[in-house]
C-alpha positions in Angstrom: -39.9 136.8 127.7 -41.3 137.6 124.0 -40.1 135.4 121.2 -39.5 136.5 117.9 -41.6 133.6 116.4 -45.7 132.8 116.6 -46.3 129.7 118.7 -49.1 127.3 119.6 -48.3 126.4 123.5 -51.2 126.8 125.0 -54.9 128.1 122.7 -55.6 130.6 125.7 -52.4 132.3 124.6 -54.7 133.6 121.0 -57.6 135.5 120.8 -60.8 133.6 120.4 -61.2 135.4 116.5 -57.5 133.6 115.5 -59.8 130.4 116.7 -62.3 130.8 114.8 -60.1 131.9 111.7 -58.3 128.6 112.1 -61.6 126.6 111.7 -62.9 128.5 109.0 -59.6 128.2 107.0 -60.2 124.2 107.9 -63.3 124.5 106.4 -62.1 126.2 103.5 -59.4 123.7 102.8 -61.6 120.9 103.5 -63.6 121.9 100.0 -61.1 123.0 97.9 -57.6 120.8 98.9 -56.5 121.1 95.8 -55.9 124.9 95.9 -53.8 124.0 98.6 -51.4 121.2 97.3 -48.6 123.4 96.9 -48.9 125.8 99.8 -45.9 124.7 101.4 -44.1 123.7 99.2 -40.1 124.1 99.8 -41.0 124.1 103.6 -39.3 121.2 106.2 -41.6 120.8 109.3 -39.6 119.3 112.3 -41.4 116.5 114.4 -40.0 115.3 118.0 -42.2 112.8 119.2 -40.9 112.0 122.5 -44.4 110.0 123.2 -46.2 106.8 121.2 -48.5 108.7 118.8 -50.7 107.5 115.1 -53.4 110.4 114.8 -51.6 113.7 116.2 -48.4 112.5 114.5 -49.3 111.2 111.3 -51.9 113.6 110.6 -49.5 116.2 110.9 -47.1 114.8 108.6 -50.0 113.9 106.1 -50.7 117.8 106.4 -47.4 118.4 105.5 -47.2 116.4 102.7 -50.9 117.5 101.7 -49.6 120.9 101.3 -46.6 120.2 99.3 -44.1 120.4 102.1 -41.4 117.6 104.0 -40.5 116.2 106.8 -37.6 115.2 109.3 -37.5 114.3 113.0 -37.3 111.4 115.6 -41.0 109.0 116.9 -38.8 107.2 119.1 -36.7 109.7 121.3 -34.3 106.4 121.4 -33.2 107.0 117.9 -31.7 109.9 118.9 -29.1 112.2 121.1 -32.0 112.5 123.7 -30.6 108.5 124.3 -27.4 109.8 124.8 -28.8 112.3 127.7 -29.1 114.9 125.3 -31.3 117.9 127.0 -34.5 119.1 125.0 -33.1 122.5 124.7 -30.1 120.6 122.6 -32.4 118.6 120.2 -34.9 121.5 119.9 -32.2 123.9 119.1 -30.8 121.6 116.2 -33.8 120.6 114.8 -35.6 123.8 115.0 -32.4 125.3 113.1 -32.9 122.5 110.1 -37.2 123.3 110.2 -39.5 126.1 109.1 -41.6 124.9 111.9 -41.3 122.3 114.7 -44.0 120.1 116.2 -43.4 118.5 119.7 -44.7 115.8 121.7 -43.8 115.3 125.1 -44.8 113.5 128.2 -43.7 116.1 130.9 -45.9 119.0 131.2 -44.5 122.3 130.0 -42.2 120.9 127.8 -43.6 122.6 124.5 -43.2 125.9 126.5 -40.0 125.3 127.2 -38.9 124.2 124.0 -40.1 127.5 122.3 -38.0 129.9 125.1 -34.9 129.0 122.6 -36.3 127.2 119.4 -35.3 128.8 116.3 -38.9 128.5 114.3 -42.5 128.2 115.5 -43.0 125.8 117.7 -46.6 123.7 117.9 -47.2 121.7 121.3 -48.5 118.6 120.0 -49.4 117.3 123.7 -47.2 118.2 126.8 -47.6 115.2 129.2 -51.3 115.5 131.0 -50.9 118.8 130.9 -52.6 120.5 127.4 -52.9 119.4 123.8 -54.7 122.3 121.5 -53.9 120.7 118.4 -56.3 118.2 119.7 -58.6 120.8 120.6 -58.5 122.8 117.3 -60.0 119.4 115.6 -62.2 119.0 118.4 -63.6 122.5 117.8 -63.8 122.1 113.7 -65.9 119.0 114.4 -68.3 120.4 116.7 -68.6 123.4 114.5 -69.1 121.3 111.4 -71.0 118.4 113.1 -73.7 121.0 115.8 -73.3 123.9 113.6 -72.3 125.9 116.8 -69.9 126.4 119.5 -72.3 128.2 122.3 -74.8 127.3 123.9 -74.4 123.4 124.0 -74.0 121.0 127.0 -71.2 119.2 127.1 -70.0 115.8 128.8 -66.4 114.9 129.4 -66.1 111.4 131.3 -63.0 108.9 132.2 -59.9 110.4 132.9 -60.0 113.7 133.8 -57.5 114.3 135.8 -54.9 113.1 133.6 -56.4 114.1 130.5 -54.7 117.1 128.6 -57.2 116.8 125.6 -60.1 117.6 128.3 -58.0 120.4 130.1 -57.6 122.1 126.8 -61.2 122.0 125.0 -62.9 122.8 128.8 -60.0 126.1 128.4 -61.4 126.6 124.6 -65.1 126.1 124.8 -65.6 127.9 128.3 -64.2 130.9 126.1 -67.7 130.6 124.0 -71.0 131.8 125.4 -73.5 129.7 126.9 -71.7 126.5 127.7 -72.5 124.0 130.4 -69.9 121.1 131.2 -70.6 117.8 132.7 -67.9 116.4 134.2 -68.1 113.0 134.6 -66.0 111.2 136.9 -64.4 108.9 139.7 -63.2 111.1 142.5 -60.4 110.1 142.3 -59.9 111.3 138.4 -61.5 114.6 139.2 -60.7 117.8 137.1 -58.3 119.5 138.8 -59.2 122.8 140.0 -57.2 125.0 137.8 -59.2 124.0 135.2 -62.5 124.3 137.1 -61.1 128.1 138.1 -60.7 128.7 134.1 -64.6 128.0 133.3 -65.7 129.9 136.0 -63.6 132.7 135.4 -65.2 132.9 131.8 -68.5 132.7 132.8 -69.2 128.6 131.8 -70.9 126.7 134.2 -70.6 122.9 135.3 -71.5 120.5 137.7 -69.4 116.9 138.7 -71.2 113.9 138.5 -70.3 110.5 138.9 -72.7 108.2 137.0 -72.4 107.9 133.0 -76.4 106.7 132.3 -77.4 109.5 135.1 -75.4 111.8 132.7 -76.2 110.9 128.9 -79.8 112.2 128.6 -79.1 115.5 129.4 -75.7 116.5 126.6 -75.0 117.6 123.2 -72.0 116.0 123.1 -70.4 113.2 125.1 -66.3 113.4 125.3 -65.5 109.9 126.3 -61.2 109.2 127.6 -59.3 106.3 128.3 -57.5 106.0 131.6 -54.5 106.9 130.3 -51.9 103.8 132.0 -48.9 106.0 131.0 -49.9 108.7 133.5 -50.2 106.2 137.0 -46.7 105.6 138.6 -48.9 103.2 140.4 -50.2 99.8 138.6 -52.6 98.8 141.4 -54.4 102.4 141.6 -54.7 102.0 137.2 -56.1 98.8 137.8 -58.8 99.8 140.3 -59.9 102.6 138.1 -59.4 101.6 133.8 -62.9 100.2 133.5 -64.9 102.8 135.6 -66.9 104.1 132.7 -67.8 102.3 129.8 -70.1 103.7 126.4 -72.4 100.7 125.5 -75.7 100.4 122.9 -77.3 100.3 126.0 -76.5 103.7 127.3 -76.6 104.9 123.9 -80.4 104.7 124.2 -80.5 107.1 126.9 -79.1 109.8 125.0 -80.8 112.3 122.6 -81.5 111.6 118.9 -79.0 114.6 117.9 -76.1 113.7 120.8 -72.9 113.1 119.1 -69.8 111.0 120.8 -66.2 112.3 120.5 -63.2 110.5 121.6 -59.8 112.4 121.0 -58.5 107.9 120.5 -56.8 106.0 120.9 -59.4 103.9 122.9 -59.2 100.8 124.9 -62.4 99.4 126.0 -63.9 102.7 127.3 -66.6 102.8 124.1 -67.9 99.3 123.2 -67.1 98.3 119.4 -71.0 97.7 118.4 -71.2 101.9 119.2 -69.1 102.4 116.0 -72.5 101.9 114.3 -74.4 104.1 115.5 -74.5 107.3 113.3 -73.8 109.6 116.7 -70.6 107.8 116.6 -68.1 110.7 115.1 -64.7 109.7 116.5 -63.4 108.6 113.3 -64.5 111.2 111.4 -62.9 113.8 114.2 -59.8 112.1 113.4 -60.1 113.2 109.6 -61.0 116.4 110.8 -57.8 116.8 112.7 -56.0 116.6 109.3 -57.8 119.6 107.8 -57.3 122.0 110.9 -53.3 121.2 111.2 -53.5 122.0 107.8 -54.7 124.8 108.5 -52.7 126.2 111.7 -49.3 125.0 109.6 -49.9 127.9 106.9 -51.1 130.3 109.7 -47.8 129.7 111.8 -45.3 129.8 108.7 -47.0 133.2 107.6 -47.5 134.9 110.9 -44.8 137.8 111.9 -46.7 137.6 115.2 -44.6 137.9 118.5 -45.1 135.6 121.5 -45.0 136.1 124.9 -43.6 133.0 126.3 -43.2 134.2 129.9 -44.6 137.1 131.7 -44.1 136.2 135.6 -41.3 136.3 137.9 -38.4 134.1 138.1 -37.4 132.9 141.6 -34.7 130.5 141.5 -34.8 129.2 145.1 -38.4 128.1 144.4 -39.4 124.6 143.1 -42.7 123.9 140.9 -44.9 121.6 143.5 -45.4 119.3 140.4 -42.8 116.9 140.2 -44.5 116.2 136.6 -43.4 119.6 135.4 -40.6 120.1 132.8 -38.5 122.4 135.3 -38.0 119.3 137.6 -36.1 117.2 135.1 -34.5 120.5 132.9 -33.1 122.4 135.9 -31.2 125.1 133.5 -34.7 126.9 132.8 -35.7 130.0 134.6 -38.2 129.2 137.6 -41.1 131.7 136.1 -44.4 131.9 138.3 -47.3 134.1 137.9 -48.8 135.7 141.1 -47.9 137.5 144.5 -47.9 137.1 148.0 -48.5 133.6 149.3 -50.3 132.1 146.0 -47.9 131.3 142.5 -48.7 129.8 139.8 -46.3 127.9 137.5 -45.8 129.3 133.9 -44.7 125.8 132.4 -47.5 123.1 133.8 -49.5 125.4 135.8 -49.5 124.4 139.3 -50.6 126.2 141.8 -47.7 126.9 144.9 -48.9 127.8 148.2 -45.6 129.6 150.1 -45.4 129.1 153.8 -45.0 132.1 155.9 
């Protein structure tokens, strides 16, 4: 299926040069804001926050307002229809019809997909359950571009959640797309990357190896990605419990790490990164946070002046099939089309990405 509108789903879904045109018009903006201020102006951007959020949400309304435009939507799915068992093809329809562009949070996976197969405007996945967040990944990108002065050839450390974690699925996806780039996956077993995502790097020629000690680790990376264990994602209390203080970031560790190592967090944070780190000048998460602002500014002008086409879905539909994630946005919307990607016994889900494995 090809939309008539430009959409950020997932990054993969853009070249790597619309990337990296992205982050320089961040940088641009970032200098000169003022010639900006107006950009938007007599534009509405649409926000349905179906999740908690502060930075993703707010600094998308801030870039909004930054550029002269206005907002409407819901940050509490209870203050709307969707309370009334109103479907998310109803509310996106509405609101996309009232917006020049529509920004969605959601906590099933595949939901920002399948909001776009009949929104009415761009749509921008602000987070799609554990699944992928690129918006997080554009300002993870910006800040390692402005912070390492590259986006090759660096070795990188993702620890905590990383099973759970869209924000790592996505920037593994974006930076195994750049030459050079080793990842360090750091990890409980049971929080492992998921092997989709493990396929992905390999497939573009990154390397990385799975570890399960932080100090063993820290000497050896450019960059340390620290997570929370994210309670929201565990239908299980006791196994969140067993697992939410695995890793921890202290001053101690912190001496085991290079002079020129920076820390990134995509927050909010719990007690993953000890408060007496904040003072330590390789301590950048704040400052990420700020940098998020510049590079939604920056995608909201590319989307409202893109004629670009999107494909949306490419596979094959087979109704009689269920998605093996019961995570997924077709297990709770059962009206969308059952697209998979692949042949023979192997199919892949075009919403959350799943892999199915047919039985003869």
């Amino acid at each position: 299926m090809i939309s008539d509108y430009p959409h950020l789903i997932d990054l993969a879904d853009h070249p790597v040069s619309w990337w990296n045109g992205l982050l320089e018009l961040g940088q641009e903006i970032m200098k000169n804001p003022a010639l900006y201020a107006n950009s938007c102006r007599g534009k509405i951007m649409g926000t349905l926050f179906y999740e908690p959020s502060t930075r993703t949400q707010m600094s998308f309304q801030t870039a909004m307002l930054r550029l002269g435009g206005t907002i409407i939507g819901f940050d509490n799915p209870q203050t709307s229809s969707v309370a009334k068992g109103e479907n998310l093809k109803d509310t996106t329809k509405i609101v996309s019809g009232y917006s020049d562009v529509l920004v969605i949070r959601h906590p099933t996976a595949g939901a920002a997909k399948a909001a776009a197969l009949t929104a009415d405007c761009p749509v921008i996945n602000a987070g799609d359950g554990g699944h992928l967040h690129p918006t997080q990944t554009l300002t993870d990108l910006l800040t390692l571009k402005c912070e390492k002065g590259r986006l090759s050839g660096l070795t990188l450390g993702l620890c905590g959640d990383l099973l759970n974690g869209r924000t790592v699925h996505s920037l593994c996806k974006a930076m195994a797309c750049y030459p050079d780039n080793h990842f360090i996956l750091i990890s409980a077993k049971e929080l492992a990357m998921p092997s989709y995502i493990k396929d992905y790097i390999r497939a573009h020629g990154g390397t990385f190896e799975e570890m399960t000690s932080l100090e063993d680790a820290i000497p050896k990376l450019d960059m340390l990605y620290m997570t929370r264990v994210q309670r929201e994602r565990f239908d299980d209390p006791a196994v969140y419990d067993a697992l939410k203080d695995t890793y921890v970031l202290d001053t101690k560790k912190m001496k085991l790490a290079k002079p020129d190592m920076i820390v990134m967090h995509p927050l909010p944070r719990v007690d993953e990164i000890e408060i007496a780190v904040d003072d330590d000048p390789r301590a950048l998460y704040f400052k990420q946070a700020k940098y998020g602002m510049y590079v939604r500014m920056a995608l909201i002008l590319t989307m409202l002046q893109s004629k670009k086409k999107t494909e949306l879905l490419s596979g094959a539909v087979h109704p009689g099939i269920k998605c093996a994630n019961e995570k997924c946005i077709t297990r709770k919307e059962e009206y969308l089309p059952k697209s998979f990607i692949g042949k023979g016994t192997t199919l892949t889900c075009e919403y959350c990405d799943e892999r199915l494995l047919l039985k003869h």
